[in-house]
N, C-alpha and C positions, 0 to 999 in steps of 0.2 A: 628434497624440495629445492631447487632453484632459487637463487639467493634474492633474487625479485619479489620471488612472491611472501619474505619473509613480513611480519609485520610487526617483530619482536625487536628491529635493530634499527640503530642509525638515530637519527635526529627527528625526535617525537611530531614535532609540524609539521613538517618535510612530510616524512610515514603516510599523516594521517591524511594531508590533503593530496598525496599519489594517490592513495587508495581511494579517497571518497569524490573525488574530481568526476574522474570516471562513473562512479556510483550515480554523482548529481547529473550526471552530462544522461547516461540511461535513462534514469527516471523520468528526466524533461522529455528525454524521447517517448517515453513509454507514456507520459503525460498528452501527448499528444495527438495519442487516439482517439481518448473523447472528447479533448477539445476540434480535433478537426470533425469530426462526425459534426459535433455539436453546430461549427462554425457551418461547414458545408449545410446541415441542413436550414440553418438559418437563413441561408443566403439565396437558398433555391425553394423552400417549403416552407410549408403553416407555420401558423404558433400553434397550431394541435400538434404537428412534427416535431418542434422543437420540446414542448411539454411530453412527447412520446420517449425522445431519446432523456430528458432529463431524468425522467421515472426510471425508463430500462436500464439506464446506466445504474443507476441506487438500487435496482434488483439483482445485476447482473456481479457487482461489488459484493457481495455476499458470496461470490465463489472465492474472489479472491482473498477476502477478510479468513474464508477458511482453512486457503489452503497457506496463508502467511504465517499460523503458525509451525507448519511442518517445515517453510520453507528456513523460517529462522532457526529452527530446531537442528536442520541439517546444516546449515551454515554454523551454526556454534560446536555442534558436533564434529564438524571436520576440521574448521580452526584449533581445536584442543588436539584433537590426535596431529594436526600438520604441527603445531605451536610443541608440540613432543616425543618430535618425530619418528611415531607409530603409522608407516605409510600402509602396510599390508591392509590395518587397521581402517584406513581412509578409505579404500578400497571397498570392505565391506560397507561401509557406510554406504558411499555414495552406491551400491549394487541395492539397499535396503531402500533408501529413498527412491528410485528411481522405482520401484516395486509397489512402494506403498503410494505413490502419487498418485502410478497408473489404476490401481484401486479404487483415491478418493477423486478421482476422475469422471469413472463409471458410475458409481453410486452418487456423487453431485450431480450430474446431468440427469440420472432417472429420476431422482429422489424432487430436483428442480422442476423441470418439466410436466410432473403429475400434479403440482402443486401450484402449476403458475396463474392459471384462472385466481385460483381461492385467494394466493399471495396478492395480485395486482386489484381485486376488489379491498380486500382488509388496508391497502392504502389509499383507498378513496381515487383510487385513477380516475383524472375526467373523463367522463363520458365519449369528448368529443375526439377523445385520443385513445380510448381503450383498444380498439382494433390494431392501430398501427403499433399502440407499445407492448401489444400480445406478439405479434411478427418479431419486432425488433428482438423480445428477450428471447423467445423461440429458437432463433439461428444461431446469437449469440452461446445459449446453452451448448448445441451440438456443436461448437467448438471446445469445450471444457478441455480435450484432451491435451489441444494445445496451447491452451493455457495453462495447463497443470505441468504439462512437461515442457517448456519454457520456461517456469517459474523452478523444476527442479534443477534443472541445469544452470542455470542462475545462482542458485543457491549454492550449489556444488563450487561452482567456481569460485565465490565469494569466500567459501569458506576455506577454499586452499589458499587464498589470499592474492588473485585475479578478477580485478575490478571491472578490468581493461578490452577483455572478449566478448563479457554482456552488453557490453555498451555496445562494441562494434554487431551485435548483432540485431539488436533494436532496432539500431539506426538502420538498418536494412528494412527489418519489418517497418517502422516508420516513413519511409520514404515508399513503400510496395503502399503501405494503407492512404497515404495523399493520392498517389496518381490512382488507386481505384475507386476511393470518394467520391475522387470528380468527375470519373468515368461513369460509376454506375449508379450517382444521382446527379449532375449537371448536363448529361449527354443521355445517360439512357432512360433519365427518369425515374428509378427504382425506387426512391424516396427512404424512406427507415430500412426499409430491408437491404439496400444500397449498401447505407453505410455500416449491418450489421455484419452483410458479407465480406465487405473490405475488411474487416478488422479481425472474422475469423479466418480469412485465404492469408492473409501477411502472419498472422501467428503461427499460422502453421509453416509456410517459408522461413521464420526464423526459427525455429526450432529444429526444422529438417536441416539446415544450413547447419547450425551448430552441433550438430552431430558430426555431420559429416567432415566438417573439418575439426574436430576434434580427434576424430579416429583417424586421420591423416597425420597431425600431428602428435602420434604415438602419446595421447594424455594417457595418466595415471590409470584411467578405467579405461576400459578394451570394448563397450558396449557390444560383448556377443551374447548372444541371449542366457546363454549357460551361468554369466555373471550376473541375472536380475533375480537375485533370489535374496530373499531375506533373512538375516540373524535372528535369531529371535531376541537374545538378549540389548540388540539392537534398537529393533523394533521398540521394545518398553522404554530403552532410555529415549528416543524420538519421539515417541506420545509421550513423556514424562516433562518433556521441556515445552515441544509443538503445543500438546492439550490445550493447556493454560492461556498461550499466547493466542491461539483461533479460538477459543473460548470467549477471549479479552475482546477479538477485534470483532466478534459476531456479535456481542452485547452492544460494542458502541457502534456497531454497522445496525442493529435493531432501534438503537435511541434516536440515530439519524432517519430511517424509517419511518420515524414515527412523527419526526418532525417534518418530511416529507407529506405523509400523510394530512398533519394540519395546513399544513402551503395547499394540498391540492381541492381541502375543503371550500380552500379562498379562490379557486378559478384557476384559469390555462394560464393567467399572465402570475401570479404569484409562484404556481410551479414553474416557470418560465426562470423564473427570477433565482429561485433553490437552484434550480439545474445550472445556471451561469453562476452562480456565488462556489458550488459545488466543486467546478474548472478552476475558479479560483483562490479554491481554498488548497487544491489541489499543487498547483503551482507556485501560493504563496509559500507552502510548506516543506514546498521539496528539497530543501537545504536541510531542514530539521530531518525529512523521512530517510535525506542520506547519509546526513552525519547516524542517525540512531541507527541504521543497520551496517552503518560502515565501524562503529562503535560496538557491535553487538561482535564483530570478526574478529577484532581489534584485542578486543579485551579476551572474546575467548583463546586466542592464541597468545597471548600474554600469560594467560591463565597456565596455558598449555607448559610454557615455559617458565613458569613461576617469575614472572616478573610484574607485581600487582601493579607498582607506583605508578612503572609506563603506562597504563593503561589508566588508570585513573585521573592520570595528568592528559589525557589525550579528551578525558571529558573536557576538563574544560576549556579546553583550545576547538574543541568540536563546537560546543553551546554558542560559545563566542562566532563562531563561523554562521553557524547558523540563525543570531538574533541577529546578526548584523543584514542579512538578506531576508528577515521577514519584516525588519522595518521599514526596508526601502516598497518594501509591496502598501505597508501600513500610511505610509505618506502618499503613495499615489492613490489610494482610497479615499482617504482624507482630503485629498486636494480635487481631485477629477473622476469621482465614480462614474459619472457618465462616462466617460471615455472609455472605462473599463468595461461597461452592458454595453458599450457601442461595439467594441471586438465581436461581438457577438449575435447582435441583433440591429435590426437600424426601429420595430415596432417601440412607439413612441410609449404607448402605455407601459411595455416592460420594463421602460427604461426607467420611467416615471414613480415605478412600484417599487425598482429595487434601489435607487438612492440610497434611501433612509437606511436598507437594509444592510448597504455594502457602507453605508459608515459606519454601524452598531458592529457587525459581525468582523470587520476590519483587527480589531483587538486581541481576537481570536489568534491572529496568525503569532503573533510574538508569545502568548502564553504557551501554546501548542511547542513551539521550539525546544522551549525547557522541555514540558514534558515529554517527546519524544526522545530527548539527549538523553534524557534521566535515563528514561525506559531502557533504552539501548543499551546502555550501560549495565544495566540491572539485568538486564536479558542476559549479556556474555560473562555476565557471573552465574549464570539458572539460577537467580531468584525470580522465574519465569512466576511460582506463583503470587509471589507479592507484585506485581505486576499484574497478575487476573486479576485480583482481589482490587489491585486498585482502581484499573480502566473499568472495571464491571459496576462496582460501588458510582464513581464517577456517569457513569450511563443508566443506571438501573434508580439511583439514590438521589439525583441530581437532574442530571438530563431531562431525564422524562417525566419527572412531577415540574421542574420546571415548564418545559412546554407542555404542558398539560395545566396550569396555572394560567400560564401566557397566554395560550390559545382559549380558554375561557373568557377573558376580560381583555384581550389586545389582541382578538384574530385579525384585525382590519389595520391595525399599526405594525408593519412587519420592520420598523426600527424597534419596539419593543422586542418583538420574535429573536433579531439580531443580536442581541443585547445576551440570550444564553449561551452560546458558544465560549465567548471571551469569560462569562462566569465563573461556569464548570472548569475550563482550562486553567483560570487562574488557581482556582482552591485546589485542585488537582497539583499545579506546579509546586505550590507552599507543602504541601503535606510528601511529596514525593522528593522535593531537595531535604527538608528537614529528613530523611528517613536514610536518604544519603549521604548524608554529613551525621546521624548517628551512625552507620554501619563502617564510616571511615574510621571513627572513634574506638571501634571496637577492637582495632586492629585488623592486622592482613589472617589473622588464622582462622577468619570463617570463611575464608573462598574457596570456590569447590575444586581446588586441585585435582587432575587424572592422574587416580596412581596407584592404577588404571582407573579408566572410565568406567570398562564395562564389569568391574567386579563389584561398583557399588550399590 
């Protein structure tokens, strides 16, 4: 392994913010897709357009909530064998993941696709956007593939402890998805379906790009076809960690669904409202979503090398990084929501509905940090199932009787509706540090040391 991509050495802040800088710089890019769709079609389309892509987008997120936990799974897996340095080891991994994606690839898009009528009724789609948010998710489906296999080679990378490549190749797809936004809804008129094909023609460019200069430069895997076959003992450790964590993020991607569902019982401008709060919950939290996966690398290759403390002291230099940027998003809520629905829309009523909303839900972003940091952490140790047990509890226990509560007696106050997010996250936060500040207590001799992986 190249002494760069170590993440076991040198000075613990230094480490953490090489690796996660990068991490954060991706994600904004990657964040960028549906807020540019979103922006472009505000700018040029309805509020049924704009209510079309807010809903697609919350359908279409349900690929990615699934295939997140294979992807962290393969990140934590090749962190421990790079953190131990079993390379042969890496290799099969990354040949297994690459194998099992293109799988849950074929089967997400069939499996989505037959069910997308049934799915976009059971969330109450308005009426006056049902047509164009049937198109949008439609196109977006037949891209699965490469979103699956962008999403593995991401992973791959991360977990040999290269932050640095995914970024540069986002920002590719990122830049390919603006200039055809504005080509094929500003100029050609295409409206939803526009922006759904920008987003699946640039995924596929970044994907094919990253391959190819991967195999140019002689990485680790040789992606010839002979290499994409599966372990099997593999295979079980990859669902044994993934499971749990797409398990985690399908329940609270269903709890948000649902609360989708109540917003669109409220009209186009209410979904309007979800779909922009949505972008920026996205955005407010992406310090937290890259510390917790840049945390999840971190610690498994710490793991890899038995060196627990690093890695536990990288929490909370990571937490810290990350509350300190979701409060700066929490004060410009606080101070000028409008400004923030203005990004977005110039329609007065939307803007008028989601005030209240973007100040209740605002709180959300700082509780969310912790929990993300925790999780991360908790991940590159595989206590991936206390981590289901806890986002599911949290969605299932909380979530959804909450707005199912809300929604009974404040569908028309969407500051009240706002008010659950920051709830859930906060009790969430308390019961998840207390659980890691007991498991610190216990000592280092419960962490899952490879030694080996694949014999356990």
């Amino acid at each position: 392994m190249q002494k760069e991509y170590s993440l076991t050495e040198g000075n613990i802040l230094k480490t953490l913010l090489l690796f996660a800088v990068p991490f954060l710089i991706a994600n904004i890019l990657q964040s960028l897709y549906g807020a540019v769709d979103l922006f472009v079609v505000g700018r040029y389309c309805t509020a049924e357009s704009v209510a079309a892509v807010s809903t697609g987008t919350q359908v279409t997120q349900i690929i990615t909530s699934l295939v997140t936990g294979l992807t962290l799974g393969s990140t934590i897996l090749i962190g421990q064998y790079t953190g131990s340095r079993e390379f042969e080891t890496v290799k099969q991994v990354i040949g297994t993941t690459l194998f099992v994606f293109a799988l849950a690839a074929l089967f997400l898009t069939v499996v989505m696709l037959a069910f997308e009528r049934q799915l976009l009724l059971l969330l109450d789609t308005p009426e006056e956007s049902f047509s164009l948010t049937m198109q949008y998710v439609a196109i977006c489906l037949l891209g699965n593939i490469f979103i699956c296999g962008y999403n593995a080679v991401s992973a791959i990378l991360r977990g040999y402890g290269d932050s640095a490549r995914p970024m540069i190749f986002i920002g590719i797809a990122c830049i390919l998805n603006i200039i055809l936004d504005v080509l094929f809804v500003a100029v050609l008129d295409l409206n939803v379906a526009g922006t759904a094909l920008a987003t699946v023609i640039s995924q596929a460019v970044s994907m094919g790009t990253a391959i190819v200069y991967l195999k140019k430069k002689d990485f680790i895997f040789d992606f010839r076809l002979k290499s994409f076959r599966p372990v099997p003992h593999l295979v079980k450790k990859l669902a044994c960690i993934g499971i749990p964590i797409s398990f985690q993020e399908l329940m609270v991607r269903i709890s948000f669904l649902y609360l989708m569902t109540v917003m669109n019982r409220c009209g186009v401008y209410a979904a309007s409202v979800v779909g922009i709060g949505s972008k920026y919950d996205v955005f407010a939290m992406l310090s937290a979503t890259s510390m917790a996966n840049a945390l999840s690398a971190i610690t498994a290759q710490n793991i890899g090398a038995r060196k627990p403390e690093r890695a536990r002291k990288s929490l909370w230099y990571g937490m810290g990084f990350a509350l300190f940027v979701s409060v700066l998003f929490w004060i410009w809520a606080q101070w000028n929501p409008q400004s923030m629905l203005g990004v977005f829309t110039h329609d007065s009523n939307v803007i008028a509905a989601g005030v209240p909303f973007f100040l209740s839900c605002s709180y959300d972003y700082m509780m969310v940090a912790m929990v993300f940091c925790l999780n991360g952490y908790l991940n590159g140790k595989q206590k991936t199932v206390w981590t289901m047990v806890s986002c599911s509890a949290g969605a299932l226990l909380l979530r959804i009787p909450l707005v199912y509560v809300f929604g009974q007696y404040f569908a028309e106050d969407l500051g009240m509706l706002g008010k659950i997010a920051p709830i859930v996250s906060g009790i969430m936060a308390c019961y998840t540090l207390a659980y890691v500040i007991y498991e610190g207590k216990k000592g280092y001799e419960n962490w899952n040391y490879p030694g080996s992986i694949a014999e356990r």
